[in-house]
C-alpha positions as CSV (number, residue, x, y, z in Angstrom):
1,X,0.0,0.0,0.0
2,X,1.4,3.4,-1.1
3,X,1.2,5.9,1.8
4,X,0.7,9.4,0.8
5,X,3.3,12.6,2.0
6,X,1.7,14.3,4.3
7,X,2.8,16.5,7.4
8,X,1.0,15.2,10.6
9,X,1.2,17.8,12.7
10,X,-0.4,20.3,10.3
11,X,-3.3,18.0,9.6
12,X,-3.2,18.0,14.1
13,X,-3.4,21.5,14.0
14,X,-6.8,21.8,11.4
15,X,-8.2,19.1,12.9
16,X,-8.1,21.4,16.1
17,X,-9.2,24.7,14.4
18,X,-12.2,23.3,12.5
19,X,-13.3,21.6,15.7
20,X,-13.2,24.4,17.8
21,X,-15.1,26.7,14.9
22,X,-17.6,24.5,13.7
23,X,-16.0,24.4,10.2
24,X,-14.5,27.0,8.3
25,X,-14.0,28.1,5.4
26,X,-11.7,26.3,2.0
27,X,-10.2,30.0,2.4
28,X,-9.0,29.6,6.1
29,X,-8.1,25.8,5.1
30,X,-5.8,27.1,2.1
31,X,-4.4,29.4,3.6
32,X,-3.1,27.5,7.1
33,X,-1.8,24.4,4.1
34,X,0.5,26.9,2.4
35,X,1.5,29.4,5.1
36,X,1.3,28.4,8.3
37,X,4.5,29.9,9.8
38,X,6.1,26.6,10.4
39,X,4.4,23.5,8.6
40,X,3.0,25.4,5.7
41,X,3.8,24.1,2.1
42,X,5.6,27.6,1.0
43,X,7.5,27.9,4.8
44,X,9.0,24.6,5.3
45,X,12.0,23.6,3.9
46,X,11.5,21.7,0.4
47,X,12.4,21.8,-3.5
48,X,9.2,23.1,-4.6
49,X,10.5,24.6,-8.6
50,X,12.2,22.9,-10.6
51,X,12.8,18.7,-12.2
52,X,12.9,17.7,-8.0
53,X,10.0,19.9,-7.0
54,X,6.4,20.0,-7.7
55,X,6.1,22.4,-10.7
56,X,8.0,24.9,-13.1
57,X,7.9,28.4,-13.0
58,X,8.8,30.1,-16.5
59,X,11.9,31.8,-15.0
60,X,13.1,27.9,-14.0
61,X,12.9,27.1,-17.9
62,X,15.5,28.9,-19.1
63,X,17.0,32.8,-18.5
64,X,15.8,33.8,-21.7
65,X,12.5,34.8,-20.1
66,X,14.4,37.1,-17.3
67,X,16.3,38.7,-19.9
68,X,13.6,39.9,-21.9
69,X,11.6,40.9,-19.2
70,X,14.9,43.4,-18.2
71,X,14.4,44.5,-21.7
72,X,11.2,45.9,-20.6
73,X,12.2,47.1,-17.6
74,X,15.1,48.7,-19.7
75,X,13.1,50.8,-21.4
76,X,10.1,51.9,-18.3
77,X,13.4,52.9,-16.5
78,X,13.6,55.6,-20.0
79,X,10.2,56.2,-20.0
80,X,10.7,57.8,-16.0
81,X,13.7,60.1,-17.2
82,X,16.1,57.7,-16.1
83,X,15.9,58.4,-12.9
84,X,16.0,56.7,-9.2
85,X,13.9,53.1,-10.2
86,X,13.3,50.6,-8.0
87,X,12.3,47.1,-9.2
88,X,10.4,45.4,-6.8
89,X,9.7,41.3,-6.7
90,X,7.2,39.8,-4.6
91,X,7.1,36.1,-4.0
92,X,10.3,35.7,-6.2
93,X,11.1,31.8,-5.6
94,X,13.9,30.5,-5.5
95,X,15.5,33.7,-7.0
96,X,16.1,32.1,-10.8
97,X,13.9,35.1,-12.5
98,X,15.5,38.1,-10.2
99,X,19.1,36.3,-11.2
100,X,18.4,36.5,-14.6
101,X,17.2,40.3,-14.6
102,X,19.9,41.1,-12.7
103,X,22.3,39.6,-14.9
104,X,21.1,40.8,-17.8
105,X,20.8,44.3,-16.5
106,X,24.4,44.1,-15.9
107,X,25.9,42.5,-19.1
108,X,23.0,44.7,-21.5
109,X,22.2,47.4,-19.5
110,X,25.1,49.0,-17.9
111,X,23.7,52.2,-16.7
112,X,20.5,50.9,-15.5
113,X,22.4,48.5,-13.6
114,X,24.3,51.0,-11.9
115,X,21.7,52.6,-10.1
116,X,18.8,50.2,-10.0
117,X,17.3,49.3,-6.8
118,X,16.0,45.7,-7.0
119,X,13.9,44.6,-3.8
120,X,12.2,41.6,-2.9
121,X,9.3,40.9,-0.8
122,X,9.0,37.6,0.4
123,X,7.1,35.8,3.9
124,X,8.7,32.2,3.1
125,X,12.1,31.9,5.2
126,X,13.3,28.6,3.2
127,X,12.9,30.9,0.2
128,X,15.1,34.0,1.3
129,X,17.7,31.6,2.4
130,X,17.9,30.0,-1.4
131,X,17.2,33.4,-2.4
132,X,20.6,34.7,-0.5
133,X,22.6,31.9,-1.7
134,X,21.6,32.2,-5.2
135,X,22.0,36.3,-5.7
136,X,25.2,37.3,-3.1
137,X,27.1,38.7,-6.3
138,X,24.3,41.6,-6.5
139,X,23.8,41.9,-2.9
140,X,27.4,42.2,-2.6
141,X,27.7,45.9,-5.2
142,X,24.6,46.9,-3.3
143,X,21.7,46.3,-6.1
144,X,19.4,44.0,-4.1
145,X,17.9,43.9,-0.6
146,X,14.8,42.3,1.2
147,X,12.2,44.5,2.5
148,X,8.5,44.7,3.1
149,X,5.7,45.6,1.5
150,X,5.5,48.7,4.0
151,X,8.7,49.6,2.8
152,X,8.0,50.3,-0.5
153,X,5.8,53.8,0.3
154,X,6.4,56.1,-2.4
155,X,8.0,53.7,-4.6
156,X,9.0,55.2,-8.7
157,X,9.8,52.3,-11.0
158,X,7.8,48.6,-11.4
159,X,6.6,46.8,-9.1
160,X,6.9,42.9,-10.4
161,X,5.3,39.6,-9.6
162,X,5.5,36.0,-11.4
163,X,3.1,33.5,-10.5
164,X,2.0,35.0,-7.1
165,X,-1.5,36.2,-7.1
166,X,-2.1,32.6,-8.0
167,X,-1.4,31.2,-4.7
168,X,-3.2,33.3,-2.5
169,X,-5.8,31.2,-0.5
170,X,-8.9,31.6,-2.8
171,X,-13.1,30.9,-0.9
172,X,-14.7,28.2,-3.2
173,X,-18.5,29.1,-4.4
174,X,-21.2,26.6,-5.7
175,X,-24.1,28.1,-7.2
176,X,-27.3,25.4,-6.9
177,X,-31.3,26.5,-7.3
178,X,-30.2,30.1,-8.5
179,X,-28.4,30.8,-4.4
180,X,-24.5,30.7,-4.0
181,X,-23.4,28.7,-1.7
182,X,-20.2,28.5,-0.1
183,X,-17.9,25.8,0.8
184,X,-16.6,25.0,4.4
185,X,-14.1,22.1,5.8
186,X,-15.3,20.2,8.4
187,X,-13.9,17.0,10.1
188,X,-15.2,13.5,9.6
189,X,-13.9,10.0,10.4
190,X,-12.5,10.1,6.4
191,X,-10.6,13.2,7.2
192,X,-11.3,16.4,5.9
193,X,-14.5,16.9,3.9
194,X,-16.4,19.4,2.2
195,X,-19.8,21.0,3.5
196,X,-22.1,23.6,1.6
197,X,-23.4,26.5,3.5
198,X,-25.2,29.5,2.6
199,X,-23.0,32.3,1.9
200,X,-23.0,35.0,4.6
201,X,-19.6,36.4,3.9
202,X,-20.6,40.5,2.0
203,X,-17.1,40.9,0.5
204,X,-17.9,38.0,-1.5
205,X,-21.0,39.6,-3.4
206,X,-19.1,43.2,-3.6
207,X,-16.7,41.5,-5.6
208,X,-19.2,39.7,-8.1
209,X,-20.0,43.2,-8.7
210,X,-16.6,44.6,-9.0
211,X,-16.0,41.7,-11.8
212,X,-19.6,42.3,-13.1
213,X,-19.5,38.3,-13.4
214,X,-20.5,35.3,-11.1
215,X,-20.8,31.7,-10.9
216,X,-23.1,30.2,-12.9
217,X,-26.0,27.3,-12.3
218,X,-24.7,24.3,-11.4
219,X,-20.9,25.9,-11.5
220,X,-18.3,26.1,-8.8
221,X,-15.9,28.5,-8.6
222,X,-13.3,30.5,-6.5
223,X,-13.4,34.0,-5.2
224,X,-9.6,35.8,-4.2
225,X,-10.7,38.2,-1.8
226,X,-7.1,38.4,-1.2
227,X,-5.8,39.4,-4.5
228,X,-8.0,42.4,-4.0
229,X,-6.0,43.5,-1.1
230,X,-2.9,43.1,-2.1
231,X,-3.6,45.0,-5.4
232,X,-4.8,47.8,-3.2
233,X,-1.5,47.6,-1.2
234,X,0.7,47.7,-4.3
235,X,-1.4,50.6,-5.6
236,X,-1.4,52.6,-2.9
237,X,3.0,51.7,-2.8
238,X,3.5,52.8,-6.1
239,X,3.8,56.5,-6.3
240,X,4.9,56.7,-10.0
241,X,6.0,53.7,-12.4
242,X,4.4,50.3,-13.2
243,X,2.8,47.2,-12.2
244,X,3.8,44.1,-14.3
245,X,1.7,40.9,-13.3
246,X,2.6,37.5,-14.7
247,X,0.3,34.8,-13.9
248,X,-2.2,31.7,-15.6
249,X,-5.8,33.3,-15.7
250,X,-8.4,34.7,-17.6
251,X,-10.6,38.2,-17.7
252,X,-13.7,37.3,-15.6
253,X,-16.2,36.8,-18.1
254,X,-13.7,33.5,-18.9
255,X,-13.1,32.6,-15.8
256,X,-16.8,32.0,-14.6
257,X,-17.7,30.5,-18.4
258,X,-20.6,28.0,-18.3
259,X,-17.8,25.3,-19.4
260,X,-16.1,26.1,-16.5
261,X,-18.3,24.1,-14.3
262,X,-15.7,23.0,-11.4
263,X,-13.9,26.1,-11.2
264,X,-9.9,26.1,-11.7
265,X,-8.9,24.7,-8.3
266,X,-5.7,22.4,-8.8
267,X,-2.9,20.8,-6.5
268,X,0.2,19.8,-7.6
269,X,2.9,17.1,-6.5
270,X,5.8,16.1,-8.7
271,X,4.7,18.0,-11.6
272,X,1.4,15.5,-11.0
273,X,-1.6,17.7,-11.0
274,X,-5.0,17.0,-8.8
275,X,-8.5,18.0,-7.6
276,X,-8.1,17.1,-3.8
277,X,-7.2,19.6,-1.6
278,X,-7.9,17.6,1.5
279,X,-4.8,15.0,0.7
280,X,-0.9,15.4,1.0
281,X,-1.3,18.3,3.9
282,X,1.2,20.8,3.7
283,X,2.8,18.6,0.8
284,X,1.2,19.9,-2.3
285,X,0.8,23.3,-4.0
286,X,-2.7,24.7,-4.3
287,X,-3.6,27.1,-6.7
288,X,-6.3,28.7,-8.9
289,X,-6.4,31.1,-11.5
290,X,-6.5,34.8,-11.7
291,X,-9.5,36.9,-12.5
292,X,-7.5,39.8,-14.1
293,X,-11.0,41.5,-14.3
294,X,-10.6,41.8,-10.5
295,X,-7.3,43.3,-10.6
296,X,-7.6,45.7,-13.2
297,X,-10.7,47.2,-11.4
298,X,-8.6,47.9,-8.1
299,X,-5.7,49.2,-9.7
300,X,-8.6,51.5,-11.7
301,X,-9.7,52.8,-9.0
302,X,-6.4,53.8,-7.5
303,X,-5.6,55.9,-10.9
304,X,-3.8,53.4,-12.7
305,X,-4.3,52.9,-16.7
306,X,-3.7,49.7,-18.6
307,X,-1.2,49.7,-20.7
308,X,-1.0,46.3,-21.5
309,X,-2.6,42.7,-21.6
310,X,-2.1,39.8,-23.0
311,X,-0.8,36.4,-23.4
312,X,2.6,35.6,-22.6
313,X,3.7,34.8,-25.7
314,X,2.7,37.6,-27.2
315,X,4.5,39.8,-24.5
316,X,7.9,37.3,-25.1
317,X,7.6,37.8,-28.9
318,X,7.5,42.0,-28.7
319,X,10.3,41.8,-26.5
320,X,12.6,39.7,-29.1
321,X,11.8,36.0,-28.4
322,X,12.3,35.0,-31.9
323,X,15.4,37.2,-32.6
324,X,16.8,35.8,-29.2
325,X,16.4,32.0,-29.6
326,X,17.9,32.5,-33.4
327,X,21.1,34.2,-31.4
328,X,21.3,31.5,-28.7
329,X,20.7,28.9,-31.5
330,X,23.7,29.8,-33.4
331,X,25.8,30.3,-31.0
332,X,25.5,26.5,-30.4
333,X,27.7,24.1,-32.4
334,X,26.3,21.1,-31.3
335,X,22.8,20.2,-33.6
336,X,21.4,18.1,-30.7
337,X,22.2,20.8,-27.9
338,X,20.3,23.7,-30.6
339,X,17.5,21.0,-31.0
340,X,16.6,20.2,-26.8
341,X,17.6,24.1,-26.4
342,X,14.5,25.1,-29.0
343,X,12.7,22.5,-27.4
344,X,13.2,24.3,-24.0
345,X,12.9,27.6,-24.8
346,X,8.8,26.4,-26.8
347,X,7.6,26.1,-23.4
348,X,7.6,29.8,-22.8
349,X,5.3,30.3,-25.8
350,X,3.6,27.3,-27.1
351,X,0.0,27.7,-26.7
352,X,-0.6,24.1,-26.3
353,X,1.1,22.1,-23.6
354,X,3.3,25.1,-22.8
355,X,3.2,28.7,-20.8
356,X,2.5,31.0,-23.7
357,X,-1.2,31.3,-23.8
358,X,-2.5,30.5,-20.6
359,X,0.0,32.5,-18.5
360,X,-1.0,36.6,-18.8
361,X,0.8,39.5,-18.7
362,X,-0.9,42.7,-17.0
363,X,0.7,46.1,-16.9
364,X,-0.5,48.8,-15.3
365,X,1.1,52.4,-15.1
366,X,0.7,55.8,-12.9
367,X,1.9,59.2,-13.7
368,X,4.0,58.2,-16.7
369,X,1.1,59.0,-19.8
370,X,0.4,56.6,-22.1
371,X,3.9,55.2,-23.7
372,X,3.8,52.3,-26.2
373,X,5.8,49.4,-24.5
374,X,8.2,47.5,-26.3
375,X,6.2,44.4,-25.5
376,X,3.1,45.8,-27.8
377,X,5.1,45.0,-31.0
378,X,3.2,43.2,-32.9
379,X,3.3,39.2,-33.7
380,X,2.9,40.4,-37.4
381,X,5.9,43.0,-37.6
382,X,8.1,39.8,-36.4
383,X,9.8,38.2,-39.5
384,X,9.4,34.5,-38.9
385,X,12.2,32.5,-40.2
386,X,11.3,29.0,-41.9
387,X,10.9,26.0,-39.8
388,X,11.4,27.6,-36.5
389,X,8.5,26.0,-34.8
């Protein structure tokens, strides 16, 4: 019999909160399996990214996709007179996509690199430790530092995230007889099991109307009351410069589509994906996707314009995706080496069994007008050479 990873005294420790509450809610129960301070899945010590981990991040596939983000960086750094520019990451990893911005910054961008202020945000202490380890050569010249959210008041330059907003514990809706319903946890001789209640919680119905969607008949679906917050935070830290959000979603009106009738909830586990929350405690990733709807309303609201939106390959391509994999290709002697390194590098673009059209890019902007970013070029100004894909 195959026993399933789990961590024991996590499960002890729900097991305890839902019997002293009554139940709660998925929300409370995501949260506590991904960051509780010392058993959570994003605090305690394990690979999580990467061929030993659970999942890939596009920055973890190759440093192409750092580098041409810097590009873009590169030129909002112009775009705000060249001036004092801070770049801040939240929820950067292991470090691989900072690294590679950094480095190209350095070996590209000379100037920039000379007075760029990278910072990074991040709760998980396994994380800044590989984080440390990974970036010392930038610490060391003074380029990067930790800080908090709270720190960044007042901030001018971009504020950056990669497959953050993603993660943040999400309430699960079901919508049955024309009422939503809510989802709680509760305990049973099984273990953990789900239990539909009627949905009390008001944040929940201000944000169908933020979205102007909800969750259909007969549909679940998740509600990230959280995302909502932290948009406001980064919002209200941002003084003048950019917002650049990278993350696997849709606009609302997608994301609560009729088809979509179990929502977007999924766990992963050595790059094994699943629909059960309530195994592998504290051992698996839990995610769902982003309503960008939701944070392009916030950020509205706090006088920020969009300036751009769209799939990630289309963002990769404006920034020289094409032009940069015919580079790295020839710089390569060996055929096989140029064949599993264009192999690689399709992952960051391939619609189908890749990261180019389900991830999204989202960039907002504040005080800085309405510039074209280098990004916007479009797919059919790019000269596509012959039997490249």
């Amino acid at each position: 019999m195959t026993t399933i990873e789990e961590n024991p005294e996590l499960v002890a420790q729900l097991q305890q909160r839902i019997e002293a509450a009554g139940g709660i809610d998925f929300a409370e129960f995501m949260q506590t399996c991904l960051y509780h301070p010392e058993y959570g899945y994003y605090n305690a010590a394990r690979t999580r990214i990467g061929k030993e981990g659970d999942f890939f991040t596009s920055s973890s596939v190759h440093s192409l996709f750092g580098r041409l983000i810097a590009r873009q960086l590169e030129q909002m750094w112009r775009l705000l007179g060249k001036d004092d520019f801070t770049i801040a990451e939240q929820g950067a990893g292991e470090g691989h996509l900072c690294l590679d911005i950094l480095n190209a910054l350095a070996e590209e961008f000379p100037e920039f690199y000379r007075v760029v202020n990278y910072r990074i945000v991040e709760i998980s202490p396994d994380h800044c430790r590989r984080q440390a380890e990974k970036l010392q050569q930038h610490v060391d010249v003074g380029r990067l530092a930790w800080c908090s959210l709270a720190d960044l008041q007042g901030m001018q330059g971009c504020f950056l995230s990669n497959e953050l907003v993603d993660a943040f514990p999400v309430h699960l809706l079901d919508k049955q007889d024309g009422e939503l319903k809510e989802i709680y946890v509760v305990n049973r001789a099984e273990g953990f099991v789900e239990e539909v209640r009627p949905l009390t919680n008001a944040a929940i119905s201000d944000y169908f109307s933020l979205v102007g969607s909800s969750v259909l008949e007969g549909n679940r679906g998740e509600v990230n009351l959280q995302a909502l917050a932290w948009m406001q935070q980064v919002t209200a830290a941002v003084a003048r410069g950019f917002i650049l959000t990278i993350d696997y979603g849709y606009p609302a009106k997608e994301l609560f589509a009729p088809f979509r009738r179990n929502g977007t909830l999924l766990c992963y586990h050595k790059h094994q994906s699943n629909e059960n929350p309530y195994q592998r405690i504290g051992c698996q990733d839990i995610t769902a996707h982003v309503d960008f709807t939701a944070l392009q309303r916030v950020a509205e609201r706090q006088g920020f314009v969009q300036l751009y939106f769209g799939e990630q390959y289309r963002f990769l391509m404006g920034l020289g995706f094409l032009e940069a994999l015919i580079e790295l290709q020839m710089r390569e002697t060996d055929p096989q080496q140029a064949q599993a390194l264009r192999m690689t590098l399709k992952n960051l673009v391939l619609p189908e069994g890749g990261m180019g059209e389900s991830f999204k890019v989202l960039i907002q902007a504040k005080n800085v007008g309405s510039p074209e970013l280098l990004c916007s070029r479009r797919i059919q100004d790019i000269s596509m050479p012959a039997g490249m894909f």
